[in-house]
TIMARZA-741287 format. One record per atom (N, C-alpha, C, O): residue in three letters; x, y, z. Coordinates in steps of 0.2 Angstrom, whole numbers, plus 5000, padded with zeros to 4 digits. Layout:
BEGIN
alaXYZ;...
***
This chain:
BEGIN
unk500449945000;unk500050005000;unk500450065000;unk500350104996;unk500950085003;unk501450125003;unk501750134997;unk501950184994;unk501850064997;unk502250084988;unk501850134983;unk501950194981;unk501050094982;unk500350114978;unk500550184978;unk500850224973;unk500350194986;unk500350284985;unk501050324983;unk501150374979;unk501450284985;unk502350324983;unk502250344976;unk502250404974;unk502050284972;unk501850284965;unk501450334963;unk501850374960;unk500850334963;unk500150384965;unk500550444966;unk500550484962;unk500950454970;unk501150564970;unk501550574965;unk501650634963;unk502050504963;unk502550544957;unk502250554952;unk502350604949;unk501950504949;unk501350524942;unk500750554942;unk500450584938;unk500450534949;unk499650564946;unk499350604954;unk498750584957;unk499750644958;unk499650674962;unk499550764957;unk499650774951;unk499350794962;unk499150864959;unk499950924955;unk500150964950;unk500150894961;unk500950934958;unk501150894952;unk501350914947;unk501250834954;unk501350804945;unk500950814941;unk501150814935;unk500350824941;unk499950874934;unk500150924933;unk500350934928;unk500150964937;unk500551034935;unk501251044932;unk501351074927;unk501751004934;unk502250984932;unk502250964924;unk502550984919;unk501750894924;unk501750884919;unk501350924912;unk501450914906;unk500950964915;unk500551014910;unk501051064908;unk501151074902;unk501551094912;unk501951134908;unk502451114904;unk502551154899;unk502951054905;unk503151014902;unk502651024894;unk502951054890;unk502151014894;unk501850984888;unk501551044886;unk501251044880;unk501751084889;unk501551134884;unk502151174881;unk502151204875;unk502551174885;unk503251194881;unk503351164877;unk503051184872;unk503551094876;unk503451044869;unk503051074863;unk503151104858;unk502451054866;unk501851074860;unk502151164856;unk502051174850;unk502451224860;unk502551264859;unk503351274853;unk503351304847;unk503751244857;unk504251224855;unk504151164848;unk504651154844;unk503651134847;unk503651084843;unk503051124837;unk502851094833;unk502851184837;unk502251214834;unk503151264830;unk503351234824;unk503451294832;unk504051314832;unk504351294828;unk504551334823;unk504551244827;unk505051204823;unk504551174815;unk504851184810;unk504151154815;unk503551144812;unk503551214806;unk503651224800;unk503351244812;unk503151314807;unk503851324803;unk503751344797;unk504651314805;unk505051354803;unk505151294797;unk505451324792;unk505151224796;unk505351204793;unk504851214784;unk505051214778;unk504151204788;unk503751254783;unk503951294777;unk503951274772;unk504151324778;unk504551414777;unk505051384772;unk504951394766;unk505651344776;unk505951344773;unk506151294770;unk506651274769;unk505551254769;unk505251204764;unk505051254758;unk505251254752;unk504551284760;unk504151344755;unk504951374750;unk504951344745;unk505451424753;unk505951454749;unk506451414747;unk507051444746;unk506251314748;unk506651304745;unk507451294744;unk507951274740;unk507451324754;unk508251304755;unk508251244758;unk508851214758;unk507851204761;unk507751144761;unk507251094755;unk506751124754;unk507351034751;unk506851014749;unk506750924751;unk506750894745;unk506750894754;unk506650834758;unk505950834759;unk505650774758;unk505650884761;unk504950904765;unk504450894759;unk503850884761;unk504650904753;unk504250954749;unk503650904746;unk503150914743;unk503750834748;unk503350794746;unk502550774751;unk501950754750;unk502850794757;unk502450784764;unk501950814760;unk501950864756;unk501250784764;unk500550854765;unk500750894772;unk500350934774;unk501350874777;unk501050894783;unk501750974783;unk501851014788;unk502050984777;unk502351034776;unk502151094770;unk502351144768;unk501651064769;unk501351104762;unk500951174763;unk500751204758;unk500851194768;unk500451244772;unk500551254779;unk500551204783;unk500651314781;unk500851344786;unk500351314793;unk500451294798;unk499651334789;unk499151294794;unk499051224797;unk498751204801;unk499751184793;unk499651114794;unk500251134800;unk500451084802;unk500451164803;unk501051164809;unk500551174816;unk500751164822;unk500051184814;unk499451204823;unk499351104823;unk499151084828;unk499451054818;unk499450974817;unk499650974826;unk499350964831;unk500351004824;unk500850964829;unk500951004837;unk501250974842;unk500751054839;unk500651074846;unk499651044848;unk499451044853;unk499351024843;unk498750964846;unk498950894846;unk498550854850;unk499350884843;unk499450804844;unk499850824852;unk499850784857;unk500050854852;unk500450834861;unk500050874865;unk500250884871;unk499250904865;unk498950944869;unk498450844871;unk498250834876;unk498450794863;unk498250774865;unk498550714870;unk498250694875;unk499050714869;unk499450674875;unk499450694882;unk499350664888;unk499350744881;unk499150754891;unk498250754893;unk498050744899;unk497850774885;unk497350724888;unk497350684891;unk497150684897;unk497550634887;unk497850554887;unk498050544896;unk497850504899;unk498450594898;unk498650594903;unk498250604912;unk498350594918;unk497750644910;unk497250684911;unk496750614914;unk496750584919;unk496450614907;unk496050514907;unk496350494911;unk495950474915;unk496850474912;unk497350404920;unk497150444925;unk496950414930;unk497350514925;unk497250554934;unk496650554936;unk496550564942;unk496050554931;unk495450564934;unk495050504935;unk494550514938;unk495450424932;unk495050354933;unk495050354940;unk494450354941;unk495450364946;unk495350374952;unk494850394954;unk494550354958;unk494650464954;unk494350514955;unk493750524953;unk493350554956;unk493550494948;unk492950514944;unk492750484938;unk492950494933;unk492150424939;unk492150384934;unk491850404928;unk491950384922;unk491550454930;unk491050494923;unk491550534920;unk491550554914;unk492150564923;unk492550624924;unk492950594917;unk492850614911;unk493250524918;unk493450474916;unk493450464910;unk493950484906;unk492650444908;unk492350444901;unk492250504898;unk492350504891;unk492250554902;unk492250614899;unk492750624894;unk492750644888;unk493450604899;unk494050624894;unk494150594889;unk494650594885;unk493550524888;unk493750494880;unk493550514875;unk493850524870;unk492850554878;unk492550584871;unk492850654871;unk492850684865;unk493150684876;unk493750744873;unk494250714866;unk494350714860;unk494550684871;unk495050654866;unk494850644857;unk495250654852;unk494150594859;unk494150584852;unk493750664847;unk493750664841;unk493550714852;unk493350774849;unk494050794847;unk494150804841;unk494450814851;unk495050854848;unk495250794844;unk494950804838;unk495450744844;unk495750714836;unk495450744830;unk495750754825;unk494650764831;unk494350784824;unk494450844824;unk494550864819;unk494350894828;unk494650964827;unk495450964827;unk495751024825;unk495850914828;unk496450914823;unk496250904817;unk496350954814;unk496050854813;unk495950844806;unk495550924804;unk495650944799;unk495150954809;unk494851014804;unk495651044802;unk495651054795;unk496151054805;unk496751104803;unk496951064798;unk497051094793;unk497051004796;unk497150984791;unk496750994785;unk496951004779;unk496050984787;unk495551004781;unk495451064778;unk495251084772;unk495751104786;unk495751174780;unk496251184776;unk496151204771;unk496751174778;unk497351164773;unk497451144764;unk497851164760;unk497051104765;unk496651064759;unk496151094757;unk495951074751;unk495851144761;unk495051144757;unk495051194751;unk495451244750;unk494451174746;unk494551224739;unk493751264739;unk493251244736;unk493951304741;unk493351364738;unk493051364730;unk493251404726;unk492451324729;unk492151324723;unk491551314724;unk491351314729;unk491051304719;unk490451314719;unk490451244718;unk489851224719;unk490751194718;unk490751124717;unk490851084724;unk491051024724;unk490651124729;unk490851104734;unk490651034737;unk491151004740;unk490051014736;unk490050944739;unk490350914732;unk490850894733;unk490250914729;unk490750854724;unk491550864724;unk491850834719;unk491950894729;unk492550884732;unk492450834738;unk492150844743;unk492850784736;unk492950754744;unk493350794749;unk493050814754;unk493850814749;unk493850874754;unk493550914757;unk493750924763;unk493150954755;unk492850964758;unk492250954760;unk491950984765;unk491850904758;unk491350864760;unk491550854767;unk491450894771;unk492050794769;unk492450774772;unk492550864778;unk492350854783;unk492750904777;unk492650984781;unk492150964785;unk492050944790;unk491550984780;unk491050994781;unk490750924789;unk490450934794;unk490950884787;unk490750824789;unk490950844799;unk490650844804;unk491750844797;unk492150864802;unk491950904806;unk491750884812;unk491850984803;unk491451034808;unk490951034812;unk490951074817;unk490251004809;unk489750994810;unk489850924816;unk489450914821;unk490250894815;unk490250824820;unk490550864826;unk490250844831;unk490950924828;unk491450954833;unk490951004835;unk491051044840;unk490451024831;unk490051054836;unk489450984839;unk489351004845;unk489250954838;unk488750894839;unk489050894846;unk488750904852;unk489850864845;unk490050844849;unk490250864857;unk490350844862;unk490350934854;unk490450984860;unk489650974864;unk489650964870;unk489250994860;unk488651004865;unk488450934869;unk488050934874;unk488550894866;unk488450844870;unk488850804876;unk488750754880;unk489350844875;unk490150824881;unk489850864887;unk489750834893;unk489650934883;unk489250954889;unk488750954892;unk488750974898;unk488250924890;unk487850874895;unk487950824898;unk487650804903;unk488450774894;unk488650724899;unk489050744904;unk488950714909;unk489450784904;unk489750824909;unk489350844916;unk489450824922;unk488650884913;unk488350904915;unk488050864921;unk487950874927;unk487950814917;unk487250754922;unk488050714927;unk487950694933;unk488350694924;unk489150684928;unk489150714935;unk489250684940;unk489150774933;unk489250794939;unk488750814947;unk488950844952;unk488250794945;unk487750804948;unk487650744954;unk487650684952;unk487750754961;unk487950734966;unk487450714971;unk487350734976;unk486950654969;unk486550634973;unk486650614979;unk487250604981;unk486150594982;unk486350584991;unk486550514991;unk486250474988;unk487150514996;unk487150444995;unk487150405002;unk487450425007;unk486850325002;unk486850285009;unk487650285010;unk488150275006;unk487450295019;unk488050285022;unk488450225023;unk488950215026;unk488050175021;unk488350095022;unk488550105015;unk488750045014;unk488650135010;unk489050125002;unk489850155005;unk490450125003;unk489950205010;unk490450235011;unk491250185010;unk491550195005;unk491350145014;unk491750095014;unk491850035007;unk492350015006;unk491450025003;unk491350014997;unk491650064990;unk492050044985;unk491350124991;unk491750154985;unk492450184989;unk492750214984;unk492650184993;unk493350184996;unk493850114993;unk494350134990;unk493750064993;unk493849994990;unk493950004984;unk494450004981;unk493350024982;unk493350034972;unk493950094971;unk494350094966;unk493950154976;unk494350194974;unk495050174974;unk495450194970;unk495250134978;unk495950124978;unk496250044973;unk496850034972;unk495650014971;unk495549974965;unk495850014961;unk496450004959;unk495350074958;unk495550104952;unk496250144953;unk496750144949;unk496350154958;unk497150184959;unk497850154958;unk498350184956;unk497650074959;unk498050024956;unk498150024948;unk498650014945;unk497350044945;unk497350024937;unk497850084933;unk498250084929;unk497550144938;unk497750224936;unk498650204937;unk498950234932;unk499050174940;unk499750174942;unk499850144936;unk500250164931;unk499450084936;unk499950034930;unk499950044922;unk500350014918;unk499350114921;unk499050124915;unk499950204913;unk500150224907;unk499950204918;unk500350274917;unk501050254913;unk501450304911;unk501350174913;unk501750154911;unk501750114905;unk502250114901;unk501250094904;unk501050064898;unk500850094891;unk500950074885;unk500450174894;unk500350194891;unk501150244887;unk501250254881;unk501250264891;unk502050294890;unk502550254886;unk502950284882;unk502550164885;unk503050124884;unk502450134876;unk502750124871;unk501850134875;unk501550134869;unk501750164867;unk502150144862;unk501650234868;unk501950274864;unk502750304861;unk502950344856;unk503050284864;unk503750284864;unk503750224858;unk503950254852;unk503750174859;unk503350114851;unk503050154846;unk503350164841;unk502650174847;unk502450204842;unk502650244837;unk502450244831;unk503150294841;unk503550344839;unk504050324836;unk504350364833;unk504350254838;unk505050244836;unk504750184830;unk505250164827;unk504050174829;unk503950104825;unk503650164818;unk503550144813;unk503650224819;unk503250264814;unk503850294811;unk503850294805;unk504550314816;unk504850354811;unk505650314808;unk506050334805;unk505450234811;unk505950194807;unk505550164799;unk505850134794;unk504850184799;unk504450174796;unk504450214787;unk504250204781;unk504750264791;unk504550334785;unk505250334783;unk505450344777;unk505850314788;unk506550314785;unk506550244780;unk506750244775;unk506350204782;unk506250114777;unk505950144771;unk506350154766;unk505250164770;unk504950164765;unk505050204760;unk505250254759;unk504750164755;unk505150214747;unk504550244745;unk504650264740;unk503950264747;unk503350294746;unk503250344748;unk502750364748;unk503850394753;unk503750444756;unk503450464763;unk503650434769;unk503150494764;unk502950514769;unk502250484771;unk501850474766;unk501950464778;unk501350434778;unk500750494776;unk500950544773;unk500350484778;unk499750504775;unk499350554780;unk499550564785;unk498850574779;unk498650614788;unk498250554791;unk498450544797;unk497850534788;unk497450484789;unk497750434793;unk497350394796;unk498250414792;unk498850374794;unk499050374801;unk499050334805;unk499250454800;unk499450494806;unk498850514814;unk498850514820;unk498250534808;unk497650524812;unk497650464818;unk497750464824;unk497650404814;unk497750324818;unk498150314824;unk498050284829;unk498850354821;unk499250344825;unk498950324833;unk498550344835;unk499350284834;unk499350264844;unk498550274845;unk498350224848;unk498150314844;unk497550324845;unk496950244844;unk496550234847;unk497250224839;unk496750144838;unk496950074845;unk496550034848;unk497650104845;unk497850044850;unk497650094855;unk497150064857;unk497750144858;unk497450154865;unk496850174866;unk496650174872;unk496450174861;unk495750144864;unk495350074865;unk494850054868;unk495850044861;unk495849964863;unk496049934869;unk495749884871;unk496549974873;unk496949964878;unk496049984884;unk495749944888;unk495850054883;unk495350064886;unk494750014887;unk494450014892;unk494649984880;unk494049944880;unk494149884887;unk493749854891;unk494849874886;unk494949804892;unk494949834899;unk494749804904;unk495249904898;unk495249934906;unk494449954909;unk494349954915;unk494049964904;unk493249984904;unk493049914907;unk492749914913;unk493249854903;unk492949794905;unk493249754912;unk493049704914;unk493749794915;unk494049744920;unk493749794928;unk493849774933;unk493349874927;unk493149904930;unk492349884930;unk491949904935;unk492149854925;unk491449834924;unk491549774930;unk491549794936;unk491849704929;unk492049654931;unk491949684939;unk491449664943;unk492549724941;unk492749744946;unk492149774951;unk492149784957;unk491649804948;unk491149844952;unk490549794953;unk490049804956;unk490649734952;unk490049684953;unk490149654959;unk489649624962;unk490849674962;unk491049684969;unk490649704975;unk490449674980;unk490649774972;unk490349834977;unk489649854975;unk489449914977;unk489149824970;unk488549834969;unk488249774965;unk488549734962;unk487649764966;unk487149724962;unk486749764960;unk486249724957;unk486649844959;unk486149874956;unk486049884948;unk486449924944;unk485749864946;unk485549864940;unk485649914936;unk485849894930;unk485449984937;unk485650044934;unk486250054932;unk486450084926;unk486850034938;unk487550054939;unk487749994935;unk488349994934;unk487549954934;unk487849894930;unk487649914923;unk488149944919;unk487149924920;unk486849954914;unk487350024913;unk487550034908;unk487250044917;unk487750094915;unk488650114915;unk489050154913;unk488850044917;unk489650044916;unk489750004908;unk490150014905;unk489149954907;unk489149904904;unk488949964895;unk489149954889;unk488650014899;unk488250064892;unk488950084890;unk489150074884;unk489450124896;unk490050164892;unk490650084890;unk491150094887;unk490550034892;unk491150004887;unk491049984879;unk491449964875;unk490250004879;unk489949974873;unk490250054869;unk490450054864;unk490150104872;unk490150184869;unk490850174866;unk490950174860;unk491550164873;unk492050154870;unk492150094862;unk492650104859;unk491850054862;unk492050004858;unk491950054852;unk492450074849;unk491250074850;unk490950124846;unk491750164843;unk491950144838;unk491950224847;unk492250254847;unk493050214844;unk493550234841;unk492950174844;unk493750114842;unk493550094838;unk494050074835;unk492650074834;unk492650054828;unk492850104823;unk492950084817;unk492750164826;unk492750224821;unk493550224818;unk493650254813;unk494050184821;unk494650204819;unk494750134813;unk495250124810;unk494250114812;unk494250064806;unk493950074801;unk494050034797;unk493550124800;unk493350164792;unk493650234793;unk494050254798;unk493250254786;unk493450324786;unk492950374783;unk492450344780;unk492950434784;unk492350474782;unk491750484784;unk491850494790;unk491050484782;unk490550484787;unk490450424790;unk490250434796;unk490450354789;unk490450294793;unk490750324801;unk490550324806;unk491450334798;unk491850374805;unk491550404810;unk491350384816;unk491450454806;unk490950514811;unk490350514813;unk490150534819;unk489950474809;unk489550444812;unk489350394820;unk488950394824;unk489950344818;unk490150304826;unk490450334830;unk490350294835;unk490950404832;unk490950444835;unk490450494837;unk490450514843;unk489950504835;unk489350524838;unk488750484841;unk488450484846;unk488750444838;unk488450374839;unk488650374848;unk488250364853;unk489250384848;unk489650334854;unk489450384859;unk489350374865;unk489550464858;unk489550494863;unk488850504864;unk488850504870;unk488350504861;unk487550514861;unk487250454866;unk486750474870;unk487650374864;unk487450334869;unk487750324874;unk487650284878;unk488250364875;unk488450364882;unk488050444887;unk488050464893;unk487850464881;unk487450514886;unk486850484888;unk486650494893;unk486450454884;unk485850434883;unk485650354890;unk485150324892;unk486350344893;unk486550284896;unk486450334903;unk486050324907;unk486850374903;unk487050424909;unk486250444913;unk485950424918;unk486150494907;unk485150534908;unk484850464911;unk484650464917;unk484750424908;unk484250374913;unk484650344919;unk484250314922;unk485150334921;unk485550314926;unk485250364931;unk485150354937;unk485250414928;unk485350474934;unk484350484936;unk484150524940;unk484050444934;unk483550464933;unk483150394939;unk482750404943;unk483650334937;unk483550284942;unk483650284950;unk483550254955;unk484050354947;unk484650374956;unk483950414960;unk483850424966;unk483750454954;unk483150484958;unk482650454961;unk482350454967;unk482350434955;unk481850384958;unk481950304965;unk481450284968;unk482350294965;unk482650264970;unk482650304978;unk482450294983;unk482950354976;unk483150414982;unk482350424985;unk482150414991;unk481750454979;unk481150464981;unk480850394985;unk480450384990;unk481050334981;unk480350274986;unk480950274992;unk480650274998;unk481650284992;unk481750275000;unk481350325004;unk481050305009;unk481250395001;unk481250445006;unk480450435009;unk480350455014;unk480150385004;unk479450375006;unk479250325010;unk478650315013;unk479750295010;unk479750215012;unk479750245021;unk479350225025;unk480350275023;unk480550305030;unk480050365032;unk479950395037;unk479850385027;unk479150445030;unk478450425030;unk477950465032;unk478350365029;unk477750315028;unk477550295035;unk477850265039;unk476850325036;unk476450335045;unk476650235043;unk476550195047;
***
């Protein structure tokens, strides 16, 4: 147990957030920096290595690379709050997979072509698609947010039970922070031994899109299903089962999306957050209606 917490304050204590958020923003800052500069001088030409890439061909494609590391401390974010907050938790999936598509908008705009032929471009069909899905998705983050946070009363015989659950999840949170770290380090060294091997140049966005992102929602589906597994411990209630059982199914949703492309895509990421809000609003609804027959049951001559 002492180890656990020793663990617990170096990575996912509150000073190691802050720590690690500045870190990650100087990168992101420093990496927007370098990006933008080789742009330029890809553009005039004193460099030409680059000139083949899509991710050098527009100044706009350099905001790419300070959100690929904004999404890493998402990523980050997601482990510090499985502890703390299971909805909070879920919440940071469907961030994550929002900001990956307002990543691709910077890409899409980069590409996009102003014409009266607009939907007969797949780029910007594809835009279009994009933007309208990152507003859907914002509004719906914030009500699941919303109903997330909403704090009904709770029996004091559960007190000692989600105490258990919580240091459960603090074990998952420790070992996730390692895993995910050694993923991505693979990742990055499996992509750019990748692009040095291959004789087709530079990968693709859509490529880049995928990156790490398919595997670490895969990794979630198992951690979603081993916290299902795990809560059948500390309850037998039906709702709370229905509803951990709703968001692995949301997650799977959002991991099927990284196996097509275009609107099928976009479609299963709204899909996925729509039924996990849709999962939530009736949870919270069972929470009430339970809370009233107790209340009645105890005020009943």
């Amino acid at each position: 147990m002492n180890l656990l917490n020793k663990l617990y304050q170096i990575f996912l204590s509150e000073y190691a957030k802050k720590r690690i958020e500045k870190i990650i923003l100087y990168i992101a800052l420093i990496g927007f920096s370098i990006h933008l500069i080789l742009i330029y001088l890809s553009k005039f030409s004193i460099i030409n290595f680059l000139t083949e890439s899509e991710f050098f061909s527009n100044p706009i494609s350099a905001i790419y690379t300070p959100f690929s590391f904004i999404l890493i401390y998402e990523v980050y974010l997601l482990i510090y709050y499985l502890p703390k907050s299971f909805t909070t938790y879920i919440t940071k999936q469907y961030e994550i997979i929002t900001l990956i598509i307002i990543r691709k908008l910077f890409k899409d705009l980069s590409a996009i072509e102003l014409s009266s032929d607009w939907f007969d471009i797949k780029g910007d069909i594809q835009f279009t698609y994009d933007i309208l899905a990152s507003i859907i998705l914002f509004y719906l983050i914030f009500h699941f947010q919303k109903q997330g946070m909403r704090k009904l009363k709770q029996q004091s015989n559960s007190k000692p039970k989600i105490e258990k659950f919580i240091y459960t999840k603090k074990i998952i949170a420790v070992l996730l922070v390692p895993i995910f770290f050694t993923m991505a380090l693979v990742t990055l060294f499996n992509w750019i031994l990748g692009v040095s091997l291959t004789s087709t140049g530079y990968p693709s966005y859509e490529t880049i899109n995928n990156l790490f992102f398919d595997k670490f929602f895969t990794v979630l589906i198992l951690v979603d299903v081993v916290l299902l597994l795990i809560s059948f411990f500390y309850t037998d209630k039906f709702h709370k089962i229905i509803r951990n059982s709703g968001f692995v199914v949301s997650t799977i949703l959002i991991r099927m999306s990284f196996g097509v492309s275009g609107l099928i895509s976009t479609i299963l990421i709204v899909l996925a957050v729509l039924f996990g809000l849709a999962i939530i609003l009736i949870h919270n609804k069972y929470e009430e209606n339970t809370l009233i027959n107790n209340d009645n049951r105890f005020t009943s001559p």
